[in-house]
N, C-alpha and C positions, 0 to 999 in steps of 0.2 A: 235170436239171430242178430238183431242190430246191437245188443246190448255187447256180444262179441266180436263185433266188427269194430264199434268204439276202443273195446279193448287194445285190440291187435292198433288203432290209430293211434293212441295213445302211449301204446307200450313204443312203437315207430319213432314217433317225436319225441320221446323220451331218451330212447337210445340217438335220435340224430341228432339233438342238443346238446347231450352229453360229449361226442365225435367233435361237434364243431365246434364247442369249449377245447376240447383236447387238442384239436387242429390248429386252434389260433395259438394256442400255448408254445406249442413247437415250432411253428414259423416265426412267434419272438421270439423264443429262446435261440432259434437259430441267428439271428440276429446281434444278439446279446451277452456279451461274453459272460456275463457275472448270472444269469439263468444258467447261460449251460452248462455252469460249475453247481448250481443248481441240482440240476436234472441228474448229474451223472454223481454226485453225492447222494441221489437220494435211492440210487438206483441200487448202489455198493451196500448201502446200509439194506435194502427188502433184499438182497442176494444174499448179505455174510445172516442177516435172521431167516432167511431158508435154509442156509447152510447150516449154522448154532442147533437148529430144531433136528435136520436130517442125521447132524453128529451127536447131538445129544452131550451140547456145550453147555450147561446150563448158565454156569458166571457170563459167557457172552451173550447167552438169550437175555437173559434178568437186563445186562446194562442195554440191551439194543429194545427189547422191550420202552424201557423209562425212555431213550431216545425217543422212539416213533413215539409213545404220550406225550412228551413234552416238544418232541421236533416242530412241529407245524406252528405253536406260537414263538418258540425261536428264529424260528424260517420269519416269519410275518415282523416280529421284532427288526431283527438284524438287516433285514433285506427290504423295508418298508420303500426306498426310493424305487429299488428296480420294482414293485406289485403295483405302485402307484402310476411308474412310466404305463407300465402296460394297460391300466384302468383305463390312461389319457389318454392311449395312444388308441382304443378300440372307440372313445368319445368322441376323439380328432377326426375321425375314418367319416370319409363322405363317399356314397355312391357315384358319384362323378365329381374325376378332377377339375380343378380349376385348370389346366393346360389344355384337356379335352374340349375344350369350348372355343380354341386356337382354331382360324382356318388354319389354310396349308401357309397363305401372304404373312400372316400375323407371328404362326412360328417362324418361318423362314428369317422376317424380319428381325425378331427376336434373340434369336442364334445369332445373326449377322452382327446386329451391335453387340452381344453377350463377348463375343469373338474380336469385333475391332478393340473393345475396351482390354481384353485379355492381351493381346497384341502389344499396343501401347505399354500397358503396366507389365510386359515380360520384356521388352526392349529395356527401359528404366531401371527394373528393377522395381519396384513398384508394392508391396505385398498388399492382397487382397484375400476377401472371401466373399462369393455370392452362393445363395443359394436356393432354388427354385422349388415352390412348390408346390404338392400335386398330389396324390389323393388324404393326404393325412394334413389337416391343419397345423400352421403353424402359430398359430393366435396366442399364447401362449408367450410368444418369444417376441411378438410384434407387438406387444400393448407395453412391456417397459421401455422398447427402444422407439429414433427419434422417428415420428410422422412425415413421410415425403409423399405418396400417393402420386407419383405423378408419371407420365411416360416414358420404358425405357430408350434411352440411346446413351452410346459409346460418350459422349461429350460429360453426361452426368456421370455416369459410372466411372471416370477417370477422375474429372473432379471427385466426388467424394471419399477415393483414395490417394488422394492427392496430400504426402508429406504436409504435415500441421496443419491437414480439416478437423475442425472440431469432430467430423461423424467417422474419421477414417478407420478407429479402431474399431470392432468388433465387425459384423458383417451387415451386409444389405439382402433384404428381403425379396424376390419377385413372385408377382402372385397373376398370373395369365401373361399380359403383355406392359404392366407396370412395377415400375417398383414403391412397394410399400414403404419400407422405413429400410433406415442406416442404423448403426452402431449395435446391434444384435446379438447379444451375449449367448453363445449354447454350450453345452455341454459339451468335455473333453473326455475323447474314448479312456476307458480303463483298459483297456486288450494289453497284458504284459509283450505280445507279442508283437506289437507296433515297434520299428527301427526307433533307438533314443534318437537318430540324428533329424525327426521329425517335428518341426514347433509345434508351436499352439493354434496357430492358423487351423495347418493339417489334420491334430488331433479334436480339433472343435467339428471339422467340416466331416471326419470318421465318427466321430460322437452323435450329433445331429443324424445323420446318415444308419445310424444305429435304434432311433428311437423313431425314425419316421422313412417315408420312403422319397424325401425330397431327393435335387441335386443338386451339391453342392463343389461347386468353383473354385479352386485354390490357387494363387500366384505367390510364387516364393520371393519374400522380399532379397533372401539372401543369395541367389541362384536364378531367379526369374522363371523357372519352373514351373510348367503347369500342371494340375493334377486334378482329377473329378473322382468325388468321393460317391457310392451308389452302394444305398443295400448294404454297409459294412465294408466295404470292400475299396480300397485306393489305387484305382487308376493312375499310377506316379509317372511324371515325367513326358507325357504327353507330346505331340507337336501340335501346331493349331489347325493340321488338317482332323489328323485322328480328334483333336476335342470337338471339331465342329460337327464330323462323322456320329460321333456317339454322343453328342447333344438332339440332334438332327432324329436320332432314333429312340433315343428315351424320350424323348416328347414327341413321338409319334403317336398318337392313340391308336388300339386293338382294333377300334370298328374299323380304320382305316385301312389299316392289315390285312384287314379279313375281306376288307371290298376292292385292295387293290389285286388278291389272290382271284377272288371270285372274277374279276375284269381278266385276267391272266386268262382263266381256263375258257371267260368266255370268248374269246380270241381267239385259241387255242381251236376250238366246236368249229367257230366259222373259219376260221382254214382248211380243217375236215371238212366243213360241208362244203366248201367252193372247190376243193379238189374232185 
């Protein structure tokens, strides 16, 4: 009896390991445009070898055959950068973010100067990139570039993209309520489908944005233009109500949500009961 109840435990964790490898794969893939070119090649090739078998195609079986033998070290060859992002990016992954550790004073603050520097640098013209992060490390991107560690406000953040700072090119780092380092070189999206009329700014801050789940801050040197990259996805053209709005809420943390709902309905009881 127990040696069958092991079993069925085991066969359990077996199949839930497997699901949650499968799950994580597809939540990066969706993320990631060069997986989901991926996924949806590999999908075409198991359908046209169901199909070759079901028609009784033999020459297409034979070459789809040597494919799937040979596919998986071509796939691993060819595609080495994107298998590696995803290794880092499951390594990077902390159980709590670093933003999660924010009172409600310490974000509010946060947003506040994140916004007057934004402000400044879109009056000017100004180009910048910040980018905030939260549950996936950026360590990675912070140990080649320059060491600041120090408190954010508006005053620093404008100096150091401040026309001919040595740290102005590349981006700044923030990591709870400081910023880490300046000059932050990331990756620039490959998505063909990104607008060409988009810099390098934009496409690093969609990049990064694609390999982790930070936020990242864009001001257009050429247009003063704000835009917040999240998740893949380019918030363009922003005003600085709507970016303080959707800063204000992506660094809201869940427990928060869920105690500010809970406060709601307990509110909700005692107006039932006083009535």
């Amino acid at each position: 009896m127990l040696s069958t109840i092991l079993k069925i435990v085991t066969k359990v964790i077996d199949i839930a390991i497997v699901w949650f490898m499968f799950y994580e794969l597809l939540k990066y893939s969706r993320n990631n445009f060069k997986l989901t070119l991926i996924f949806k090649g590999v999908v075409i090739i198991v359908a046209l070898k169901l199909l070759s078998d079901w028609l009784s195609l033999n020459t297409v079986g034979i070459i789809l055959e040597y494919v799937i033998s040979w596919g998986p070290l071509a796939l691993i060859i060819i595609f080495q950068p994107e298998i590696r992002n995803v290794l880092e990016s499951i390594g990077r992954s902390q159980l709590l973010g670093r933003h999660k550790t924010l009172t409600v004073d310490e974000r509010e603050k946060l947003v506040y100067e994140i916004i007057n520097a934004v402000d400044y640098l879109k009056k000017n013209k100004i180009g910048a990139l910040m980018v905030i992060e939260r549950d996936y490390s950026l360590a990675q991107y912070i140990e080649p570039a320059n060491k600041i560690y120090a408190d954010i406000s508006s005053e620093l953040l404008i100096s150091i993209f401040f026309p001919n700072n040595p740290l102005h090119d590349g981006g700044v780092i923030i990591q709870g309520d400081k910023i880490t380092c300046a000059g932050s070189v990331f990756p620039t999206s490959m998505n063909p489908t990104i607008s060409k009329r988009l810099g390098t700014r934009h496409r690093a801050a969609l990049g990064i944005s694609e390999i982790s789940d930070c936020i990242a801050i864009v001001v257009s040197e050429e247009t003063g233009r704000i835009s917040i990259a999240i998740q893949s996805e380019l918030n363009y053209n922003l005003s600085l109500d709507d970016a303080k709005l959707l800063l204000l809420e992506e660094l809201q943390p869940k427990k928060e949500t869920f105690y500010e709902v809970d406060k709601e309905s307990e509110d909700e009881d005692n107006e039932e009961s006083a009535k």
